[in-house]
C-alpha positions as CSV (number, residue, x, y, z in Angstrom):
1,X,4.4,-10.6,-21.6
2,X,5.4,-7.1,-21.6
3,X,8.6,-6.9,-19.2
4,X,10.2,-3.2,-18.3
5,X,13.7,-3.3,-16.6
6,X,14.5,0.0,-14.5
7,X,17.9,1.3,-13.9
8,X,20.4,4.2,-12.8
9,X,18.4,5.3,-9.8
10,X,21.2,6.5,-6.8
11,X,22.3,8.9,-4.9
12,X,23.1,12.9,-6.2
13,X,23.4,16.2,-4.8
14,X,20.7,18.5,-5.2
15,X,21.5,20.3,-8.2
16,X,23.1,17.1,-10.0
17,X,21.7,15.3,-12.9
18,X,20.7,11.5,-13.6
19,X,19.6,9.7,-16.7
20,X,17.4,6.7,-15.5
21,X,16.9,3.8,-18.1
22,X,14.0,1.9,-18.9
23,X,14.7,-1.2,-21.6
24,X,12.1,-3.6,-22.8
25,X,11.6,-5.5,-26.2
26,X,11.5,-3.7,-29.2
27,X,7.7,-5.4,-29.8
28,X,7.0,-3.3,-27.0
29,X,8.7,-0.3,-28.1
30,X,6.5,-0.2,-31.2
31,X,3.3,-1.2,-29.9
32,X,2.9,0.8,-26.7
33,X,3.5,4.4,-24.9
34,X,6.2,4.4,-22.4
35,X,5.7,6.0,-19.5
36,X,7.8,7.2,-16.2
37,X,6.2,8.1,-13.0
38,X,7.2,8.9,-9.4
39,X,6.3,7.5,-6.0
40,X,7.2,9.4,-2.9
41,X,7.0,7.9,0.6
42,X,4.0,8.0,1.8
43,X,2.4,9.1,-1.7
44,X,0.7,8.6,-4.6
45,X,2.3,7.2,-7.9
46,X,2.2,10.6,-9.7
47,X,2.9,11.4,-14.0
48,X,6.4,12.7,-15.4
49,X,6.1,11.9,-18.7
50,X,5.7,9.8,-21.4
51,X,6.3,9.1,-25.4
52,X,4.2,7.7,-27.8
53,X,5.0,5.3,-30.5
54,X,5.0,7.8,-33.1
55,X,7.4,10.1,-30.3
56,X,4.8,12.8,-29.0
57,X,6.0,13.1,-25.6
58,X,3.9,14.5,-22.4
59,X,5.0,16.3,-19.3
60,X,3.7,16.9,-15.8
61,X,3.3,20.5,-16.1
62,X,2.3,21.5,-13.1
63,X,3.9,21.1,-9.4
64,X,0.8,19.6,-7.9
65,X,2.0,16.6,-10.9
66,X,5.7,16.3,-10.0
67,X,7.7,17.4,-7.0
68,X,8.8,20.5,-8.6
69,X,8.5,22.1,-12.0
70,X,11.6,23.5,-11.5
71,X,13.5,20.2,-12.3
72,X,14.4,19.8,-15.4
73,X,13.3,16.3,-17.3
74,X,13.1,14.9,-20.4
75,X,11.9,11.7,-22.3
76,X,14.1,10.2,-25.2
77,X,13.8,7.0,-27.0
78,X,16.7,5.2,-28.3
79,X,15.5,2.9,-30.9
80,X,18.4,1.1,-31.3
81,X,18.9,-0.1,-28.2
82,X,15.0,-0.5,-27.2
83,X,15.6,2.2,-24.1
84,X,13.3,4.9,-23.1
85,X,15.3,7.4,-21.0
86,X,14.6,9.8,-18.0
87,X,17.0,13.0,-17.7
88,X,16.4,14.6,-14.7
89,X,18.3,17.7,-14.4
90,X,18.4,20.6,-11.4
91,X,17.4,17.9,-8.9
92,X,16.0,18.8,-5.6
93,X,15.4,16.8,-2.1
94,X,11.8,16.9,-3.3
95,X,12.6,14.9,-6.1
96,X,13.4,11.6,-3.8
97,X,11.4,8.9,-5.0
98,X,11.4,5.4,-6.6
99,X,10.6,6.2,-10.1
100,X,8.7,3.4,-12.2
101,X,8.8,2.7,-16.1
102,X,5.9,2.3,-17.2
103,X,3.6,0.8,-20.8
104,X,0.1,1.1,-21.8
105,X,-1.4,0.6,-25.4
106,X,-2.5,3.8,-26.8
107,X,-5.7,5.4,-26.0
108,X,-7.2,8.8,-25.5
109,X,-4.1,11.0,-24.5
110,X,-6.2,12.7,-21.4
111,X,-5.6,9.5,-19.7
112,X,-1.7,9.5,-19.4
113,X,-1.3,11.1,-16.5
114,X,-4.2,8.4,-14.4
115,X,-1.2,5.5,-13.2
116,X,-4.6,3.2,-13.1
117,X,-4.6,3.7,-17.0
118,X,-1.3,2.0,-17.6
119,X,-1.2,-1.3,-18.1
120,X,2.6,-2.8,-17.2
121,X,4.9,-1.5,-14.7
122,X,8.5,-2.4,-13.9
123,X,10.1,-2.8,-10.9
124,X,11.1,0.6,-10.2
125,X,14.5,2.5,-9.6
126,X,15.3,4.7,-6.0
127,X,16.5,8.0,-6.4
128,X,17.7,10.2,-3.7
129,X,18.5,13.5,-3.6
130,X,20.6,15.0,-0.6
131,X,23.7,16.5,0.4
């Protein structure tokens, strides 16, 4: 059972910063990609990004993929304390959304950004962007 534990979703200004967490087992950590993806209201579940077990990482490069390029965001992996991290950076109104953690075994890279080719979700963390 592959469980995924969400946290540090809130409330910023735009222009503010958050680093959202996402901790599981280390047997997960070693044996699948982590992934993070947003959900708007009324939207789809779209790609961020994501980091292999070997620590290629993937972005959403394009605005039709995440609310806005513009935002800054990055994926790290803290081995040590089996966390994947999301910093998002420059945030923007259009960057309100529950953001999921996500895992999937590896399998053919052009796939990561499909949220049907992931395999384990986690409950997800709200994060709101207004003044």
């Amino acid at each position: 059972q592959v469980q995924l534990v969400e946290s540090g979703g809130g409330l910023v200004q735009p222009g503010g910063s958050l680093r959202l967490s996402c901790a599981a087992s280390a047997h997960t950590f070693s044996t699948y990609t982590i992934g993070w993806f947003f959900q708007a209201p009324g939207k789809e579940r779209e790609f961020v990004a994501a980091i292999t077990v070997r620590g290629y990482t993937y972005y959403a490069d394009s605005v039709e993929d995440y609310a806005d390029s513009a935002t800054d965001r990055s994926i790290l992996r803290d081995k040590a304390k089996n966390t994947v991290y999301l910093q998002l950076d420059n945030l923007k109104p259009a960057d309100t959304a529950v953001y999921y953690c996500a895992a999937r075994r590896p399998r053919n890279a052009k796939t990561i950004t499909d949220s049907n080719q992931w395999d384990y979700w986690g409950q997800g963390t709200q994060v709101t962007v207004s003044s």
